[in-house]
C-alpha positions as CSV (number, residue, x, y, z in Angstrom):
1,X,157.7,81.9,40.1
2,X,154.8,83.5,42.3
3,X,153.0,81.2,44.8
4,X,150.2,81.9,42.6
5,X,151.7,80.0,39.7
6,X,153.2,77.7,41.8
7,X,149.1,76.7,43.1
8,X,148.3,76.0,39.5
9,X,151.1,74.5,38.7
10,X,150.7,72.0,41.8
11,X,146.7,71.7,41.0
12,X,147.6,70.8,36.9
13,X,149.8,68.1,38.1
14,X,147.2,66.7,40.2
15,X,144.6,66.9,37.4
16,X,146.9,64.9,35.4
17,X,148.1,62.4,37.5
18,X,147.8,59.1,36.0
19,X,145.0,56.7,37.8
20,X,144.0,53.2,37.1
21,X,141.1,51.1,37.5
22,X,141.6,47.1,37.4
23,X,138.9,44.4,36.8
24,X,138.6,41.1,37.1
25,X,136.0,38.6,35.9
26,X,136.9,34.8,35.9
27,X,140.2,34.4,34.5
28,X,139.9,37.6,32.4
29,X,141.4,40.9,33.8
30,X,141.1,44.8,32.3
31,X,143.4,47.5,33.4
32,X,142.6,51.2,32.5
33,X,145.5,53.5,33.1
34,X,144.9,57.0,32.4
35,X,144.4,60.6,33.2
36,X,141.4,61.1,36.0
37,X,139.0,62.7,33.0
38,X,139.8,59.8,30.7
39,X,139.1,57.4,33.6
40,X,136.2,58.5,34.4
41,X,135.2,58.8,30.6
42,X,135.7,55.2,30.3
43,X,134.1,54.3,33.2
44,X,131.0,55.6,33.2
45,X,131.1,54.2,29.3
46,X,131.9,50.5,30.5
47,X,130.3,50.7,34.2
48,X,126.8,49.3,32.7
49,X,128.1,46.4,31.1
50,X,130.7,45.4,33.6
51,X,127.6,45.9,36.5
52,X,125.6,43.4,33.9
53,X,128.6,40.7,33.9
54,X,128.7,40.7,37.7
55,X,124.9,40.4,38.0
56,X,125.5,37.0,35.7
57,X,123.7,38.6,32.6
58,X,125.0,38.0,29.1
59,X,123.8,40.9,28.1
60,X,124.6,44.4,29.0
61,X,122.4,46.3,31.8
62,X,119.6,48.4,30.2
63,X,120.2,52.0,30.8
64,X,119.0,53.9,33.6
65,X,115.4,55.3,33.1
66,X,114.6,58.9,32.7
67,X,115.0,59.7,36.4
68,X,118.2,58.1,36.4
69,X,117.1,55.3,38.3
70,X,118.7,51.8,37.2
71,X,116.2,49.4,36.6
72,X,115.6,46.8,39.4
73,X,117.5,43.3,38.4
74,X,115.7,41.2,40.5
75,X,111.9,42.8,39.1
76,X,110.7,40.1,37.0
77,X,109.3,40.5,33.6
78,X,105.8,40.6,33.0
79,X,105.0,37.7,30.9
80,X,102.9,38.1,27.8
81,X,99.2,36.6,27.9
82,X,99.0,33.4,26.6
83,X,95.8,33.5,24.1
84,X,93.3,30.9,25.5
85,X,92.6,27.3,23.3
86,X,89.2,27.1,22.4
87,X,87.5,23.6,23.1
88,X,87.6,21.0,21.3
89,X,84.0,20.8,19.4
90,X,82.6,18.2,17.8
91,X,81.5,19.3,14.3
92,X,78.0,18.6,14.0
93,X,76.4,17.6,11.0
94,X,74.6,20.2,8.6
95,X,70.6,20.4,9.7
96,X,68.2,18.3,8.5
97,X,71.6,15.3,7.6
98,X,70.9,12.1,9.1
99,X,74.2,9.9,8.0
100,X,71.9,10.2,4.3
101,X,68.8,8.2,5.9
102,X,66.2,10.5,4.9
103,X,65.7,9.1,1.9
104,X,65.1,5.5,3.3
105,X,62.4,7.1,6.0
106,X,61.2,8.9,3.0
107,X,60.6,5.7,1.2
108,X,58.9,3.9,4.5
109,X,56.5,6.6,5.0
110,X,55.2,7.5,1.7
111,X,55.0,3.6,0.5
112,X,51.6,1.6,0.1
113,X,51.7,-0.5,3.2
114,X,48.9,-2.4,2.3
115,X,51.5,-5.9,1.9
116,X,52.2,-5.5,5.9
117,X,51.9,-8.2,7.3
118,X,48.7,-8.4,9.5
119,X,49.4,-8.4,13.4
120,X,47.8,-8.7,16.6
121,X,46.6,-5.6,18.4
122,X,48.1,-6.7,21.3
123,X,51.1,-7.5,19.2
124,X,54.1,-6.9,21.1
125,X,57.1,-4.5,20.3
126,X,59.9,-7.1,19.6
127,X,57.2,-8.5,16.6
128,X,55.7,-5.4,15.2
129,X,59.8,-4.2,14.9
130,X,60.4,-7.2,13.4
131,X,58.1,-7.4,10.9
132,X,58.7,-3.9,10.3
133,X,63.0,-4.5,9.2
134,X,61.0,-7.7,7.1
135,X,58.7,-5.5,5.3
136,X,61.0,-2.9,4.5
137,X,63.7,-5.5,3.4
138,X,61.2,-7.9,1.0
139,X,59.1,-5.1,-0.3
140,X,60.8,-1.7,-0.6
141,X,64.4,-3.0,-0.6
142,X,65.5,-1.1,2.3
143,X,67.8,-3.3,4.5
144,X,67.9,-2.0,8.0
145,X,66.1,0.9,10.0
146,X,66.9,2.6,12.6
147,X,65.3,2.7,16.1
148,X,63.6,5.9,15.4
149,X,62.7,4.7,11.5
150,X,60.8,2.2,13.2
151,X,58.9,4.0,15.8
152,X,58.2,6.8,13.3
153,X,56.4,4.2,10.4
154,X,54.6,2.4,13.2
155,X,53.4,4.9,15.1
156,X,52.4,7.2,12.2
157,X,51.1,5.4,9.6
158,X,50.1,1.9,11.9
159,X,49.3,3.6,14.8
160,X,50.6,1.7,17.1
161,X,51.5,3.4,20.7
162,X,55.1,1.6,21.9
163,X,58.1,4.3,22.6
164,X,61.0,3.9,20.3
165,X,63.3,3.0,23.7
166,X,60.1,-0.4,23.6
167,X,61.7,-1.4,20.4
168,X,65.2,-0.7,21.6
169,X,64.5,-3.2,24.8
170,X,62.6,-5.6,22.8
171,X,65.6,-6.2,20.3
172,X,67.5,-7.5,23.3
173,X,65.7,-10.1,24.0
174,X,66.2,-11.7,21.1
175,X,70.0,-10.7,20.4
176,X,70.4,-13.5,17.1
177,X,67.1,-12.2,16.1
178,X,69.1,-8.4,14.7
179,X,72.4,-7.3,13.7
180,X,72.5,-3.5,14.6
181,X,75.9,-1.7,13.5
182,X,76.4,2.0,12.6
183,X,76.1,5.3,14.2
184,X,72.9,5.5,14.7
185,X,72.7,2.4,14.7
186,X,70.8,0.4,12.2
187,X,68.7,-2.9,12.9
188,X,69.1,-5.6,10.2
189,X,67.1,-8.6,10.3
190,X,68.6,-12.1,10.7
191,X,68.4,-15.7,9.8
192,X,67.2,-16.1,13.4
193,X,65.1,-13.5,13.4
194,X,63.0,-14.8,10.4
195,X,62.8,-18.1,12.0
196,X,61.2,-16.1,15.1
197,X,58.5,-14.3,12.7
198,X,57.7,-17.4,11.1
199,X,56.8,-19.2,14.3
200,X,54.8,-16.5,15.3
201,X,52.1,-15.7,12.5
202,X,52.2,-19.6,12.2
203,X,51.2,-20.1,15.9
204,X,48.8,-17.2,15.3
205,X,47.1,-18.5,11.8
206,X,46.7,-22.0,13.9
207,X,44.2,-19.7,16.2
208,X,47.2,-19.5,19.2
209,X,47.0,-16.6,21.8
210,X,49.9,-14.0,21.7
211,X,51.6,-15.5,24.3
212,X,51.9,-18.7,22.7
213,X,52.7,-17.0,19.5
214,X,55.3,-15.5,21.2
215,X,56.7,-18.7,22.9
216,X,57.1,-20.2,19.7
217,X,59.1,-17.1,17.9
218,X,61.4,-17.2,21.2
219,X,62.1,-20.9,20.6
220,X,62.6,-20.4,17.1
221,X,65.1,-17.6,17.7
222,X,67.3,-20.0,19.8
223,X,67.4,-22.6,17.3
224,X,71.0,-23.1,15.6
């Protein structure tokens, strides 16, 4: 045989050599025995996912990007945008709803208030309200008003010139006097409170000044 031949011959036999690769992962272990070309085949087939199992992934390593760069393990992921909560909003009612009131301040406004009772012009605010919830109870059937029913009647069809936050005060000073409950709330005239008015237009009719008048209402108020 030439030593030509005898080159190629020797080169073959190296390309064919057997090789092996051997891995180990926990208690598992992989052997690849093989020609060099079918090595290599197999490794570069399994080199991702082994790569991935050593880097503590379940899952095997993406593949390199176009450039051929593998990706970076440690990069993290950008996290998706978490759409915002919208507040928490009351819902309001519709325009123009009151809880359904209108209809009573409908009723106190349009009706002949001739009946009222007649009152002092220096009447104070805790007796004009509370003849007011009286009125409205005894002749239109309406049993309880509001702050701002109140202050509307009186000081649009009686004309009289205390704020609605007058009436509001005046109420608590004589707590047994009104029951007020609701949302708004809604002023409803007592036992005690009738004993109060009585006193006063009494005291009055007898030719008393306000302040007695209202002396007497207070002291009827407290009676049990």
């Amino acid at each position: 045989m030439s030593t030509d031949s005898g080159q190629d011959a020797s080169a073959m036999s190296e390309a064919t050599k057997a090789q092996a690769i051997r891995l180990k992962i926990g208690d598992a272990e992989l052997e690849l025995v093989g020609s060099r070309e079918d090595v290599q085949r197999a490794w570069e087939t399994l080199q991702p996912s082994v790569l991935g199992l050593f880097a503590g992934r379940s899952d095997p390593l993406p593949p390199a990007d176009g450039d051929g760069v593998a990706p970076d393990l440690d990069e993290p992921k950008p996290k998706k945008p978490t759409p915002s909560k919208r507040p928490n909003r009351r819902v309001g009612r519709p325009p123009g709803n009151s809880n359904g009131r209108e209809a009573f301040l409908e009723k106190l406004l349009t009706a002949d208030f001739d009946s009222f009772p007649e009152l002092p012009n220096d009447a104070q605010a805790v007796y004009t309200g509370l003849a007011t919830l009286r009125w409205a109870r005894d002749q239109l059937d309406i049993d309880g008003l509001s702050i701002s029913e109140i202050h509307k009647f009186l000081s649009e069809k009686l004309r009289y010139s205390q704020t609605a936050q007058a009436y509001r005060y005046a109420f608590n000073q004589l707590p047994r006097a009104t029951n007020a409950a609701g949302n708004p709330k809604v002023y409803r005239l007592m036992r005690a409170g009738d004993h109060a008015l009585d006193a006063y237009f009494e005291t009055i009719a007898a030719g008393g000044s306000q302040k007695e008048a209202e002396t007497a209402g207070a002291d009827a108020e407290r009676q049990p």
